[in-house]
C-alpha positions as a printed NumPy array, in Angstrom:
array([[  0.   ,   0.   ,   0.   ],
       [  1.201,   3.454,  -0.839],
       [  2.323,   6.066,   1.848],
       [  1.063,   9.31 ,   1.063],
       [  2.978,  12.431,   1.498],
       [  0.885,  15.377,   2.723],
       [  1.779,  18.68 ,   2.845],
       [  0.992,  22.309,   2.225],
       [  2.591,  24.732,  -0.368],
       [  3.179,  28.139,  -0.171],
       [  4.526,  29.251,  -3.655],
       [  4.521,  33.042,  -2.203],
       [  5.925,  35.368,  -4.633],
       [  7.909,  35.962,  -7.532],
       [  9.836,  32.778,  -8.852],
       [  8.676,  31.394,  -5.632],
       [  5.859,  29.222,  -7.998],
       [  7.948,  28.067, -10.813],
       [ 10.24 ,  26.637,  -8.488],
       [  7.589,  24.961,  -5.933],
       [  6.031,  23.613,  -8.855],
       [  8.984,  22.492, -10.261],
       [  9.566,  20.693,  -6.704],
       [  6.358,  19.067,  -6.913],
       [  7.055,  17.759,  -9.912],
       [ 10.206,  15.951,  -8.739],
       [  8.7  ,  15.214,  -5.48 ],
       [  5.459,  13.224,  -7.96 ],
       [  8.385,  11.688, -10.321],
       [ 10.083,  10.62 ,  -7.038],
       [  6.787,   8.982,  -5.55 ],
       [  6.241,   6.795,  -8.555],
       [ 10.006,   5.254,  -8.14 ],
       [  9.781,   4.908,  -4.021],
       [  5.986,   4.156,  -3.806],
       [  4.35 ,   7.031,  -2.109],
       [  2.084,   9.476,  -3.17 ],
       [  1.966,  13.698,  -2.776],
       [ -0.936,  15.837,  -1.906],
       [ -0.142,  19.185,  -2.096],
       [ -2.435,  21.804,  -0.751],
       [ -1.977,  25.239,  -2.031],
       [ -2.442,  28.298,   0.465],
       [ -1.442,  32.032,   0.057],
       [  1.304,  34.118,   1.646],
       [  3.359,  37.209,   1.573],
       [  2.606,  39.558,  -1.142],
       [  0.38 ,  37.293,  -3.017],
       [ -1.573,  37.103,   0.091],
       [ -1.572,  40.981,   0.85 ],
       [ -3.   ,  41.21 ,  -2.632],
       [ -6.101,  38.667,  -2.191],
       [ -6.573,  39.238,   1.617],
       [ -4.973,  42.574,   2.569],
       [ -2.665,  40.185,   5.131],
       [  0.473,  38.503,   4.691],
       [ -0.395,  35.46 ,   6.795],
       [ -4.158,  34.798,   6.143],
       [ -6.287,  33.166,   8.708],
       [ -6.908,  30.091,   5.777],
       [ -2.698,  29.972,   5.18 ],
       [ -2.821,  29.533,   9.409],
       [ -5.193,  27.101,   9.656],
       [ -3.773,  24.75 ,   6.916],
       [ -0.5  ,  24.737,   8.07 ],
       [ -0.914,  24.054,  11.663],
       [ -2.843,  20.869,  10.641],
       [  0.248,  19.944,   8.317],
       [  3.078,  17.397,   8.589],
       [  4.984,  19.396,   6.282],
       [  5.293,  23.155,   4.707],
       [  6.954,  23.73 ,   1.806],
       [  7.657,  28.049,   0.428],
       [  9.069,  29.127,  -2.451],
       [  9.84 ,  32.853,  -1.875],
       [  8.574,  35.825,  -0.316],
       [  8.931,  39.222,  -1.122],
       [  7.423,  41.648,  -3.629],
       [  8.493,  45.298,  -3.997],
       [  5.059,  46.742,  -4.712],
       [  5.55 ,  46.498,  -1.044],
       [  8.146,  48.546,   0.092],
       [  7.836,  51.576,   2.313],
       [  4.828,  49.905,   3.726],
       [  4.045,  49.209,   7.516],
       [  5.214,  45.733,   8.796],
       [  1.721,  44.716,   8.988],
       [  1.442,  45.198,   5.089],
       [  5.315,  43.58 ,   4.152],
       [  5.602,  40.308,   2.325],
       [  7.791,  39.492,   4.921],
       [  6.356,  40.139,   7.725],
       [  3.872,  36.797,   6.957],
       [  6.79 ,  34.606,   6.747],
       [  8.318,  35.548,   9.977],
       [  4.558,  34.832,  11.276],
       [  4.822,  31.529,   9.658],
       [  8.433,  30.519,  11.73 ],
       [  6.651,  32.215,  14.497],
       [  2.976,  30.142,  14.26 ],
       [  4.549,  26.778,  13.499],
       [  7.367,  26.941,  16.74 ],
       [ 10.477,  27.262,  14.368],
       [ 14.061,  27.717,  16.494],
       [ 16.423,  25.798,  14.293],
       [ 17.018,  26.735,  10.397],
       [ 19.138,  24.271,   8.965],
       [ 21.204,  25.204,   5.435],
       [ 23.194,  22.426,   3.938],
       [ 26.28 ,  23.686,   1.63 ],
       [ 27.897,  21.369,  -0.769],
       [ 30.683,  22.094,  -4.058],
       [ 29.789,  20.287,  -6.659],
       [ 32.333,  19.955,  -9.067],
       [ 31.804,  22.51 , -12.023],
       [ 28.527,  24.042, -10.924],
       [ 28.937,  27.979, -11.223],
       [ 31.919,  30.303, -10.6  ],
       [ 33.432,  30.694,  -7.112],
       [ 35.781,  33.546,  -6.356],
       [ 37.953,  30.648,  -4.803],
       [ 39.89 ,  27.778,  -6.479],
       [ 38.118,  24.844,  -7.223],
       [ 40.651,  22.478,  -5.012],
       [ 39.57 ,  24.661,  -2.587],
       [ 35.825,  24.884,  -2.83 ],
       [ 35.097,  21.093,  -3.917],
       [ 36.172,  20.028,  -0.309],
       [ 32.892,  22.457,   1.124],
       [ 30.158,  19.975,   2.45 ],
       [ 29.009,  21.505,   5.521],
       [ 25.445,  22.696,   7.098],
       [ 24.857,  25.557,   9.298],
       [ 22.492,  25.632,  11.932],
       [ 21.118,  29.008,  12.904],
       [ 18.743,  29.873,  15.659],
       [ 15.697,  31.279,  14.716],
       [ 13.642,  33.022,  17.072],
       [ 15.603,  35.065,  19.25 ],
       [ 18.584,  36.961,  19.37 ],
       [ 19.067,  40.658,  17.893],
       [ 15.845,  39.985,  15.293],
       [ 13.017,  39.597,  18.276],
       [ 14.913,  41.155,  21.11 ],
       [ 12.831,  43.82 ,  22.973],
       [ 12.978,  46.739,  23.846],
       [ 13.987,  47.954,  20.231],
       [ 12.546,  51.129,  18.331],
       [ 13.021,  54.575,  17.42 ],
       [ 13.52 ,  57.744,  19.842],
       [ 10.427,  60.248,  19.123],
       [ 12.508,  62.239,  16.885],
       [ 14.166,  59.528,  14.746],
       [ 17.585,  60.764,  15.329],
       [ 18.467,  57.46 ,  17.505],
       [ 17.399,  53.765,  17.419],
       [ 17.891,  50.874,  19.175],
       [ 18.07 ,  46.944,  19.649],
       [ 18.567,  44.11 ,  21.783],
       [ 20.46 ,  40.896,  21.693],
       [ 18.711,  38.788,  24.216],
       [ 18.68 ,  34.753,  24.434],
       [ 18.356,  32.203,  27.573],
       [ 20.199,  29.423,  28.583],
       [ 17.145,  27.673,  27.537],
       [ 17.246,  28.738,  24.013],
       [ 20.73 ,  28.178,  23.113],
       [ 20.587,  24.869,  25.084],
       [ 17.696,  23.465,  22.786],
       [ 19.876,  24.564,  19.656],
       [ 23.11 ,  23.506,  21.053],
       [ 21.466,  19.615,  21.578],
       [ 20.352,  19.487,  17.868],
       [ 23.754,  20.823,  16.809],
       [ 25.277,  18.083,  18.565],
       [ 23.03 ,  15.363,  17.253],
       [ 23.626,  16.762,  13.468],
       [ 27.028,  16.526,  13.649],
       [ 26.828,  12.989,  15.668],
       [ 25.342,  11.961,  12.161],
       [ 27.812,  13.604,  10.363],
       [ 31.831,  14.247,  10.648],
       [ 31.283,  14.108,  14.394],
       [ 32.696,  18.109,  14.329],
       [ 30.764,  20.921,  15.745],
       [ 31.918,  24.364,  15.661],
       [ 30.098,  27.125,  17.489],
       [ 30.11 ,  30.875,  16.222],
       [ 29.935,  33.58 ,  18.756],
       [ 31.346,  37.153,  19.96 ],
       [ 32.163,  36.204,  23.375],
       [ 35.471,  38.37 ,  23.449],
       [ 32.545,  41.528,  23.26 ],
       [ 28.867,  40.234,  23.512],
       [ 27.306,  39.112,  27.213],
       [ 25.011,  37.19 ,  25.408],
       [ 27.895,  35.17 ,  23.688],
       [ 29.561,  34.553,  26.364],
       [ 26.639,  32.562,  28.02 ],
       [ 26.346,  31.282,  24.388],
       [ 29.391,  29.746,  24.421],
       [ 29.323,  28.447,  28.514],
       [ 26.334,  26.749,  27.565],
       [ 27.773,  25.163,  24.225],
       [ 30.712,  23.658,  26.445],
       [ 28.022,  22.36 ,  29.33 ],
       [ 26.2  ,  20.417,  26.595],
       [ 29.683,  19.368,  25.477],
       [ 30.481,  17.217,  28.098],
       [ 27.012,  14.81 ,  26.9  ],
       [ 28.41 ,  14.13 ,  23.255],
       [ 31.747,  12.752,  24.241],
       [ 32.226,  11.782,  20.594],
       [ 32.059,  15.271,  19.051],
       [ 34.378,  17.468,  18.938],
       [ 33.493,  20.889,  19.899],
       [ 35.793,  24.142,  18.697],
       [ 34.696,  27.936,  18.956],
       [ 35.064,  30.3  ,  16.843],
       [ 34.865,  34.574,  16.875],
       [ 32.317,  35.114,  13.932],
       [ 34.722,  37.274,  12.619],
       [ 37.67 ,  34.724,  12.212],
       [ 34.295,  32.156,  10.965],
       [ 33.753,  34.322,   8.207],
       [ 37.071,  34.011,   7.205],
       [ 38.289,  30.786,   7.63 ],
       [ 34.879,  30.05 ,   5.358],
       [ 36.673,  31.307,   2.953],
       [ 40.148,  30.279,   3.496],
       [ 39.46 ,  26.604,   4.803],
       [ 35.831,  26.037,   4.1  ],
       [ 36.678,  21.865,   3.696],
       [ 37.812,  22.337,   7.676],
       [ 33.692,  22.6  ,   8.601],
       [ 31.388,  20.126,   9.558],
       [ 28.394,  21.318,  10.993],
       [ 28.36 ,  25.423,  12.14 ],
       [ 26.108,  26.169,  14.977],
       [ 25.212,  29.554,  15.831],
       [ 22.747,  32.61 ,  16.495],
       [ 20.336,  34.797,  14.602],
       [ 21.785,  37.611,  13.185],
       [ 25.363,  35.422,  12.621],
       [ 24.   ,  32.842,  11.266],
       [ 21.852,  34.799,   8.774],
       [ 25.193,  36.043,   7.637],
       [ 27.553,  33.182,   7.376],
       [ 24.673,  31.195,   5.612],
       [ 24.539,  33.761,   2.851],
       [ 28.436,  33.89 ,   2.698],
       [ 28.249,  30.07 ,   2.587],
       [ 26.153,  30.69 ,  -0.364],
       [ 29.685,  31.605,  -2.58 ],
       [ 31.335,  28.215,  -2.11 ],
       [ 28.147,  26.418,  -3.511],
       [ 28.319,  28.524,  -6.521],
       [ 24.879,  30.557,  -6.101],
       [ 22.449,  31.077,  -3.701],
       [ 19.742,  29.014,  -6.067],
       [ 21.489,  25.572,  -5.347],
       [ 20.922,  26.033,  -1.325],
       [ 17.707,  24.22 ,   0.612],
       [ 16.996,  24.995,   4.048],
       [ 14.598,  23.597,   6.729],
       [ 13.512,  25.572,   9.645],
       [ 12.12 ,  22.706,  12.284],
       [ 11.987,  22.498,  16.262],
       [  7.592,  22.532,  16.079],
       [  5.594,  19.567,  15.359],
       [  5.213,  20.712,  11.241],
       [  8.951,  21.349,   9.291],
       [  9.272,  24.52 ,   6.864],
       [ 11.18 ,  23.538,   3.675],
       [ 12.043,  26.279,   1.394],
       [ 14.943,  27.073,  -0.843],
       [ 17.709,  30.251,   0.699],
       [ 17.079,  32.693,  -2.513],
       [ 14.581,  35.318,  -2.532],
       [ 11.324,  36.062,  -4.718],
       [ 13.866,  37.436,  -7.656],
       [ 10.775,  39.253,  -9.225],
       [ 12.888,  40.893, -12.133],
       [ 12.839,  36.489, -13.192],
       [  9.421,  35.966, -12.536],
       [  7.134,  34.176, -15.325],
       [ 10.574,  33.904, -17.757],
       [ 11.446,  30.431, -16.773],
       [ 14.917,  31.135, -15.644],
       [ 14.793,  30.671, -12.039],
       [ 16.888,  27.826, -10.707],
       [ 14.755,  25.175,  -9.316],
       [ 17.803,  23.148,  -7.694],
       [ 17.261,  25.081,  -4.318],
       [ 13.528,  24.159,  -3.842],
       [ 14.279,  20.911,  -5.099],
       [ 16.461,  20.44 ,  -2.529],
       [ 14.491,  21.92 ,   0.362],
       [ 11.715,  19.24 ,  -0.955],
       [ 14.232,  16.218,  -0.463],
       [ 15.351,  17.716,   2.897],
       [ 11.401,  17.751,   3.667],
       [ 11.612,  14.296,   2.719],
       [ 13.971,  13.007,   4.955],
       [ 12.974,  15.234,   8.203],
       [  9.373,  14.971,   7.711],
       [  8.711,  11.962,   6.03 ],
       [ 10.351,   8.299,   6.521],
       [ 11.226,   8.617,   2.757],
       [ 15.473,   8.886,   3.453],
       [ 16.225,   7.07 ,   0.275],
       [ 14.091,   9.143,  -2.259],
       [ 16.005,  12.076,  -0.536],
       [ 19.069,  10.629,  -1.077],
       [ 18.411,  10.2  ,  -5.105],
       [ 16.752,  13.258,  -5.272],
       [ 20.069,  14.488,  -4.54 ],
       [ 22.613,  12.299,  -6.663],
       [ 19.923,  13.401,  -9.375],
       [ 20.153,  16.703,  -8.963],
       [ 24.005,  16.622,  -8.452],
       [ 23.897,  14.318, -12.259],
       [ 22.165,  17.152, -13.969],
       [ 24.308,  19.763, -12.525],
       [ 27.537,  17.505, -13.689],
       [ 26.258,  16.648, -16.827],
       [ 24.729,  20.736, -17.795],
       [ 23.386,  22.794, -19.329],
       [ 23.393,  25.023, -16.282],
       [ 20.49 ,  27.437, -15.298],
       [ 21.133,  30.997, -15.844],
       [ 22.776,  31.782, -12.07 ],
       [ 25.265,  28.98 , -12.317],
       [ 26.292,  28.982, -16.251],
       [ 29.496,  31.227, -17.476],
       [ 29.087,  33.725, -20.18 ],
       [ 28.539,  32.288, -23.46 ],
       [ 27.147,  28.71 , -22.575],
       [ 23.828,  27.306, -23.204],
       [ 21.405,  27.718, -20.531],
       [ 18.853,  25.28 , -18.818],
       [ 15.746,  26.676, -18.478],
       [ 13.455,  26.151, -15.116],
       [ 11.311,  23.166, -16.842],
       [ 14.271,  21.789, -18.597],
       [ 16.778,  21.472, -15.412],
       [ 13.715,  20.156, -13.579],
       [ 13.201,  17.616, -16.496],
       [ 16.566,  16.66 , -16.318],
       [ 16.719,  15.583, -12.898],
       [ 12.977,  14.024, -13.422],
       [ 15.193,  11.389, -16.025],
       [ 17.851,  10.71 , -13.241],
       [ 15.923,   9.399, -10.48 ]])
């Protein structure tokens, strides 16, 4: 008898529903091979859903996805929206959405693969990067309070806050990653400056002393961000907090080639959020020339997290490594002058490796 694979998508905005289609489409192709079967539910957020419902976050998009096993977003953001009040940004509904479903640990895988897009580093270099950073997601300087404006605008202000509690929960799923991994953890912190790093990092080496087996190095996020760059083969699994980690990722982004190859899945709650690292990219909207490999991706990571479906992950993967090995490229990834794979074509193209 067939499994079936339930979940709710969010195409969102701009390229955000060629790619989640393009998913679904692998996701279906992948279901024939492995014996399952998707049902995809289709709900609204961010701009799209400011421009049906006047809210980026409607009550419908809530209700679905708290009854969900699974979420899976293509992109948010659409600047028809800019200058507006937060309760009228794209954005603001996908923060909701981390928020509503109990989100606290964002997890972006980063692997080379051999020939896929430029890198301002040597290859030898870059095809040693296989790493995944773990970022926490819902405190830190993002959701700190107080924070604001003085009445005259001519001073503002935030706070870094986090408990024990919060980097404790992150620090035992950091562990546990790299357990399954390389057995290497390194934690990312200010604690030569920040308070808040410093109990970051106390609380990193308390947990420690439970995983035995992994070993545990710190690192200044300044010094990270370089020795990403220098050594990037020398990381395993990068643990860290909000506003680092939303950095680092991004920087991450170079050795990979382009932030379109890069899945990410924000769990912790009882539903995981699967959705690709690149933004809506409206100026690529409707010309099918988004990269699909990054939703793909999120969609085999939602696979293996959500679902007990670990070896249709693990082909989705060697399928889309095949067609990035074997080209044409989509437009982010391929140099000047060679042909390009459209969205539908790369998708069709790792369709014919699984």
């Amino acid at each position: 008898m067939q499994s079936i694979v339930k979940l709710i998508c969010l195409p969102g905005d701009g390229i955000g529903p060629e790619v989640t289609r393009a998913a679904l489409a692998v996701l279906e192709a992948a279901g024939r091979r492995f014996d399952f079967t998707i049902e995809a539910e289709e709900e609204l957020i961010g701009g799209a859903a400011l421009r049906a419902t006047g809210e980026p976050l409607p009550a419908a998009t809530r209700a679905a996805v708290t009854q969900a096993k699974a979420v899976l977003l293509g992109a948010v953001g659409d600047p028809a929206f800019d200058g507006e009040p937060p309760e009228r940004k794209p954005e603001t509904g996908l923060l909701a959405l981390r928020k509503l479903l109990g989100c606290w640990a964002n997890v972006r895988p980063v692997r080379r693969v051999a020939g896929a897009g430029t890198t301002p580093l040597r290859e030898e270099i870059a095809a040693r990067t296989d790493l995944v950073v773990v970022r926490e997601l819902t405190g830190g300087l993002y959701f700190g309070e107080p924070r604001g404006f003085a009445p005259d605008h001519t001073e503002a202000h935030n706070t870094m806050r986090y408990s024990a509690g919060e980097i404790e929960r992150l620090a035992r799923f950091a562990f546990k990653l790299a357990r399954e991994r390389n057995d290497h953890l390194t934690s990312v912190d200010k604690a030569n400056v920040l308070e808040v790093s410093q109990l970051w990092r106390s609380v990193f080496v308390r947990v420690a002393r439970e995983f035995p087996d992994v070993r545990l190095d710190h690192l200044y996020v300044d010094n990270a961000a370089m020795q990403l760059m220098l050594r990037p083969g020398s990381f395993d699994v990068i643990a860290t907090g909000n506003l680092f980690g939303d950095i680092l990722s991004d920087e991450a982004a170079v050795l990979a080639g382009s932030l379109g190859l890069l899945p990410s899945a924000s769990l912790g709650g009882a539903v995981g959020l699967y959705e690709p690292v690149h933004g809506s990219a409206p100026d690529l909207a409707g010309k099918d020339r988004a990269n699909p490999a990054g939703a793909i991706l999120s969609a085999a990571m939602m696979l293996r997290h959500s679902f007990p479906h670990e070896e249709a992950a693990a082909a989705i993967e060697s399928a889309v490594d095949a067609a990035l090995r074997r080209g044409p490229l989509p437009a982010d990834l391929a140099v000047s002058g060679a042909p390009v794979a459209s969205t539908a074509a790369f998708t069709a193209a790792v369709i014919a490796g699984l």
